[in-house]
N, C-alpha and C positions, 0 to 999 in steps of 0.2 A: 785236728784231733790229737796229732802228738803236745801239743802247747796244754793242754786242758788232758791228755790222761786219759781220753775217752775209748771205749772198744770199737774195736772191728765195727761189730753190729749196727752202733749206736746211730749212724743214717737209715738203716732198716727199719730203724720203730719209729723215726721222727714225727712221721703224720702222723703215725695212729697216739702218739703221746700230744702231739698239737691238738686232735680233733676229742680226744679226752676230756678236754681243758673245757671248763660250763663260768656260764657266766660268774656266777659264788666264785669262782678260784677268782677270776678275774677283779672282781670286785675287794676280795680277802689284798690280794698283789698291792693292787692300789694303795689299797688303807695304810696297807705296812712302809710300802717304798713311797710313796708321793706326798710329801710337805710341802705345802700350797705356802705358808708362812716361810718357807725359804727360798720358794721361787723369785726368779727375774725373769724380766720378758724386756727383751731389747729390742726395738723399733728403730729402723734409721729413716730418715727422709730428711725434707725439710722443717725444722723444728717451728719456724713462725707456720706454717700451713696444718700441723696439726698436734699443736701443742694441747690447743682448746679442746680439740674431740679426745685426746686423752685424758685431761684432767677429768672433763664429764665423763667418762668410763668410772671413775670413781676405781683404779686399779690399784692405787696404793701413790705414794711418794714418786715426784717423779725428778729425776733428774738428767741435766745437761752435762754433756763435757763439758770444759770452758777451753 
């Protein structure tokens, strides 16, 4: 609370500001903050075991360390 500024109170209201919250914000939040064209999705395993089911995922480029 000291790092962020926040009041005394500001645990007081938490839930009832959480349970406020309706799908529409939720949805608005998304659109604004989440760029799907900037994402990465890093998988580790064994790369020969599922190289193949990634490519058919059809996820974008994929690439290996070398």
């Amino acid at each position: 609370m000291a790092v962020y500024d926040l009041p005394n109170e500001w645990w007081h209201a938490y839930r009832s500001r959480l349970e406020a919250v309706g799908p529409g914000d939720v949805l608005e939040a998304a659109r604004e903050l989440i760029r799907p064209e900037e994402a990465v999705i890093l998988v580790t395993g064994d790369a020969a075991r599922i190289r193949d089911a990634l490519a058919a995922a059809d996820l974008g480029p994929l690439e290996e360390p070398t």
